[in-house]
C-alpha positions as CSV (number, residue, x, y, z in Angstrom):
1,X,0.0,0.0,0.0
2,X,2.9,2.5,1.1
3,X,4.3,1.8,-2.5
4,X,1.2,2.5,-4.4
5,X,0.7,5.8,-2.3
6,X,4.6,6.7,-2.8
7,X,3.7,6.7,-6.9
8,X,1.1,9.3,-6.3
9,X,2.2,12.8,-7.2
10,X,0.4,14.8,-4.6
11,X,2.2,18.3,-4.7
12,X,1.2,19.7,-8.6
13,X,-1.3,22.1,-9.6
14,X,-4.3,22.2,-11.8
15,X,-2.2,23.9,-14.5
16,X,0.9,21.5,-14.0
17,X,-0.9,18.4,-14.7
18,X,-2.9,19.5,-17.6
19,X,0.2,20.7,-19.3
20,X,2.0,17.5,-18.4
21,X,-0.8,15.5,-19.4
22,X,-0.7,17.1,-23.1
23,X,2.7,16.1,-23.0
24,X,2.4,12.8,-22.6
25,X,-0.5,12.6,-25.3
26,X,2.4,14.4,-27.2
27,X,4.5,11.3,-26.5
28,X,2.1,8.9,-28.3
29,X,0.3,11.3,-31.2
30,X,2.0,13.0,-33.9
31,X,1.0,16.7,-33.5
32,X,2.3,17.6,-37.1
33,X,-0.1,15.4,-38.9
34,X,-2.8,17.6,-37.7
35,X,-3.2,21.5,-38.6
36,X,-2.4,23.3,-35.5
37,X,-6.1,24.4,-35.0
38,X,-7.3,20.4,-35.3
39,X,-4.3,19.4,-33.1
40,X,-6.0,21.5,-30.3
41,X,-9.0,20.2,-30.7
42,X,-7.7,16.7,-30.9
43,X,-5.7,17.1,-28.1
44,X,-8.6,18.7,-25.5
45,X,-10.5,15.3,-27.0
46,X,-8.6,12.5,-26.1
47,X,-7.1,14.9,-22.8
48,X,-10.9,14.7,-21.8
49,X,-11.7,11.0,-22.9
50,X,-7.7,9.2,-22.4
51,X,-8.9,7.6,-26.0
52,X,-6.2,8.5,-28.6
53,X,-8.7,6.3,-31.3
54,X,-10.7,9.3,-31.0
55,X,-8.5,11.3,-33.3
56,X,-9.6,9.3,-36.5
57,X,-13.0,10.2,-36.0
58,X,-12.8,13.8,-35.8
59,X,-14.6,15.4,-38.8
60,X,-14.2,19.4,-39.4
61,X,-15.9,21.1,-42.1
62,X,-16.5,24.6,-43.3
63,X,-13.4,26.4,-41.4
64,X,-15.5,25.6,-38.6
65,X,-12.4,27.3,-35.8
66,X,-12.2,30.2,-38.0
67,X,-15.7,30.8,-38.0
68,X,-16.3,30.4,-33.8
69,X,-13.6,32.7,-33.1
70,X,-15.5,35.2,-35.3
71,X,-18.2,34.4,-33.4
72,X,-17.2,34.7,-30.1
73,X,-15.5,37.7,-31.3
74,X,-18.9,39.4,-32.1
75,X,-20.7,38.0,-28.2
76,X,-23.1,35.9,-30.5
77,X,-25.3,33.7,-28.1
78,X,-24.5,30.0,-27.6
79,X,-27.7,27.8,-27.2
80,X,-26.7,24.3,-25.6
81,X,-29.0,21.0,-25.3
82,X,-27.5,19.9,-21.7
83,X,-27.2,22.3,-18.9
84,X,-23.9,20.3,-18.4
85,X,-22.9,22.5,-21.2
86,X,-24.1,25.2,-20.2
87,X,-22.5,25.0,-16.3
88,X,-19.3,23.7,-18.4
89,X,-18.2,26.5,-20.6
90,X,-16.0,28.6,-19.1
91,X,-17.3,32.6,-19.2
92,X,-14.1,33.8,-18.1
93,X,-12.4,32.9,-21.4
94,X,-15.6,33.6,-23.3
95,X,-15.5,37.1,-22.1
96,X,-11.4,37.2,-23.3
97,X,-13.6,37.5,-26.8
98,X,-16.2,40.0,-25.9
99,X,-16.7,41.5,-22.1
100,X,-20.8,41.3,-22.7
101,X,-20.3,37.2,-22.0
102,X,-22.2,36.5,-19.3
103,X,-23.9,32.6,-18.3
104,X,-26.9,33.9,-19.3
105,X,-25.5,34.2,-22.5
106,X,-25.4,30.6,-23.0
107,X,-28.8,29.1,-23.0
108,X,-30.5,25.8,-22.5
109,X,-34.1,25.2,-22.2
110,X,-34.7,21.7,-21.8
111,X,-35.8,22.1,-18.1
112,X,-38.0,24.5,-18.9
113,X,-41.9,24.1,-18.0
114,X,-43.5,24.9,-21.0
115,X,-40.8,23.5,-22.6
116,X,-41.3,20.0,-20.9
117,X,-45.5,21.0,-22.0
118,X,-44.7,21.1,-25.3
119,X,-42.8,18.2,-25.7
120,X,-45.7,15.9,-23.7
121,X,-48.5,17.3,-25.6
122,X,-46.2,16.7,-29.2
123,X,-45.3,13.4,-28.1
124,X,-41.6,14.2,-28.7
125,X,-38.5,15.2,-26.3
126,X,-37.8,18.0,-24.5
127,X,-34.3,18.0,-26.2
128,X,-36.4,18.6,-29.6
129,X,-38.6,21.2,-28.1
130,X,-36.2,23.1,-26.8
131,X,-33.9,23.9,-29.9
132,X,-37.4,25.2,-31.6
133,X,-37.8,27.2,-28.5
134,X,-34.5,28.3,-29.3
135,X,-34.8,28.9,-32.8
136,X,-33.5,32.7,-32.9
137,X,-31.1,32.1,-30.7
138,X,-29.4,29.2,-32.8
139,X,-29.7,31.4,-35.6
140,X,-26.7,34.1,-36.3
141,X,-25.1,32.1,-32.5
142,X,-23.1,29.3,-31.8
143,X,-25.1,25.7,-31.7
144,X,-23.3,23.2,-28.8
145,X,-25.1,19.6,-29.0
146,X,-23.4,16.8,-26.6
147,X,-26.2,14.8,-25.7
148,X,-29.7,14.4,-27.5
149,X,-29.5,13.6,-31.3
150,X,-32.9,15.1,-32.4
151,X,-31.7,18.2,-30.9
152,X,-28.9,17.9,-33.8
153,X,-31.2,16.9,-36.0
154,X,-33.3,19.7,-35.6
155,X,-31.0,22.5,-35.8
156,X,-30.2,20.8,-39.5
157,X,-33.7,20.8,-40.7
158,X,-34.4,24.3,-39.3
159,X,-31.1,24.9,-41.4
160,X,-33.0,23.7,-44.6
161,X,-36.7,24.2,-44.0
162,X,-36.4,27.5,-42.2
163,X,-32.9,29.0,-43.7
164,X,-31.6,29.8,-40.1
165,X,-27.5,30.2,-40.4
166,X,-25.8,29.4,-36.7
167,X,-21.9,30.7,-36.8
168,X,-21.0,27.4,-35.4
169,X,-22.7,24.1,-34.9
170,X,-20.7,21.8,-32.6
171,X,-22.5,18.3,-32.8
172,X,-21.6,15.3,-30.9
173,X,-24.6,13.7,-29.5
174,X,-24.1,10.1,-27.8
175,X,-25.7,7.0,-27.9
176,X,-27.6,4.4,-29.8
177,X,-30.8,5.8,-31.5
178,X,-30.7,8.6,-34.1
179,X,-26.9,9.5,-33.2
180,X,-25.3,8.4,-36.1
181,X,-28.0,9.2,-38.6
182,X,-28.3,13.2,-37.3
183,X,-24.5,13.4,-37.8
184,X,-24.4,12.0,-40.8
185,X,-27.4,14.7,-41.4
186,X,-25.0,17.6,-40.1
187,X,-22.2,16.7,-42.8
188,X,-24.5,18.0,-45.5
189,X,-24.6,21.3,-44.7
190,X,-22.6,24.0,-45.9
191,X,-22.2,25.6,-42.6
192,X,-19.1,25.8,-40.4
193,X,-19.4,22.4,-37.9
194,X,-17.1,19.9,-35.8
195,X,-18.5,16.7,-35.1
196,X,-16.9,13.0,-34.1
197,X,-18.2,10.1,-36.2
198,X,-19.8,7.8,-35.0
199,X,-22.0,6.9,-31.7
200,X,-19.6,8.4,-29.2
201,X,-20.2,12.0,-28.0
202,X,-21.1,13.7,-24.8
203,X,-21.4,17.3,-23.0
204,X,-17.7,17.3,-22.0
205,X,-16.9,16.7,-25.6
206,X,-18.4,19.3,-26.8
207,X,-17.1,21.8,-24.5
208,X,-13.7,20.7,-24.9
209,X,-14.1,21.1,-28.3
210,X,-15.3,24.8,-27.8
211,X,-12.6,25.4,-25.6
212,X,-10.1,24.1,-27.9
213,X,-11.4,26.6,-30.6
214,X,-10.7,29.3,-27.9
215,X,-7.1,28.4,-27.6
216,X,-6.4,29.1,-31.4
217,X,-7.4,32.6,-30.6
218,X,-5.3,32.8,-27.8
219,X,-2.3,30.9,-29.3
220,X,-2.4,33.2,-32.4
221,X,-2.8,36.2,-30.2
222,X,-0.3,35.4,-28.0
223,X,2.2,34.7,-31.2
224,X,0.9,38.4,-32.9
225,X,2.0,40.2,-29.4
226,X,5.5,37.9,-29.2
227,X,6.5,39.1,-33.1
228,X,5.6,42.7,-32.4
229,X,6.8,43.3,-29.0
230,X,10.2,45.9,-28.6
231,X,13.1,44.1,-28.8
């Protein structure tokens, strides 16, 4: 027992171990076959999941990193189906884009009453419900989806039927019905999206993956003020 505690590093902070922990992923991926902006998102994906396989399923379309960072730029809202999401974004980097970021700016109404009405007196799920409840929101903002497929789903055929335009769709629902088919839906739009193939997914996913857009912004801006600064 004394030998398995000795192994233990207790003493290291938050920071240490997550850069030591990319470093080690380092150790077993090849960053350079990956643009630097898909390396970061790569690397917050299998840092969140310890599943380097995870890497081959990553599917980026549209200059989708490009497009958030614009995005966030402008303080567009962010409409997520899980209020994991919601409680897992972090505003204090989101309002490193635009100081109006607040976590009212990032919605979820799945838990809403008349939400949970609707969806009871439709016969369909409050996950589906909710992102027509959110239908202005999703258009012109940023579109987070880590949990419910039809809420995917949705957002593609408001896309289509109702010619709404979100910034950024980030869709990586999980699980066994409708997953698979709604992100094989999402890969025939023309807007800017990240999603994994596949049935795997989940709300940390997709906030790692928002997060790892963020970082391009901050990697680029922290090159820009390293090239101009006085020598």
């Amino acid at each position: 027992m004394r030998f398995m505690r000795d192994k233990i590093i207790w003493n290291a902070s938050g920071q240490w171990i997550e850069k030591e922990s990319f470093r080690r992923i380092e150790e077993e991926v090849d960053k350079n076959a990956f643009p630097p902006e898909v390396w970061r998102i790569v690397r917050r994906l299998i840092h969140t999941t310890a599943d380097f396989s995870i890497a081959d399923t990553l599917c980026l379309k549209n200059n989708p990193v490009e497009a958030g960072i614009k995005a966030l730029l402008d303080g567009v809202p962010i409409y997520s189906d899980s209020n994991m999401i919601r409680s897992g974004i972090s505003v204090a980097k989101l309002k490193q884009f635009n100081p109006s970021y607040t976590r009212e700016s990032i919605h979820c109404y799945v838990a809403d009453p008349d939400v949970a009405e609707t969806a009871k007196k439709g016969n369909i799920t409050r996950a589906l419900a909710g992102v027509r409840k959110a239908r202005d929101i999703i258009d012109g903002g940023i579109m987070l989806c880590g949990n419910a497929p039809l809420a995917l789903a949705e957002t593609v055929r408001l896309v289509y039927d109702e010619n709404i335009k979100p910034r950024l769709i980030i869709g990586m629902p999980v699980g066994f019905v409708n997953v698979v088919e709604s992100k094989e839906y999402l890969k025939t739009l023309d807007i800017p999206f990240i999603t994994i193939e596949g049935r795997r997914g989940g709300s940390t996913l997709a906030v790692a993956t928002l997060h790892a857009v963020m970082e391009t912004f901050f990697a680029e801006r922290t090159a820009y003020t390293e090239a101009t600064a006085p020598e």
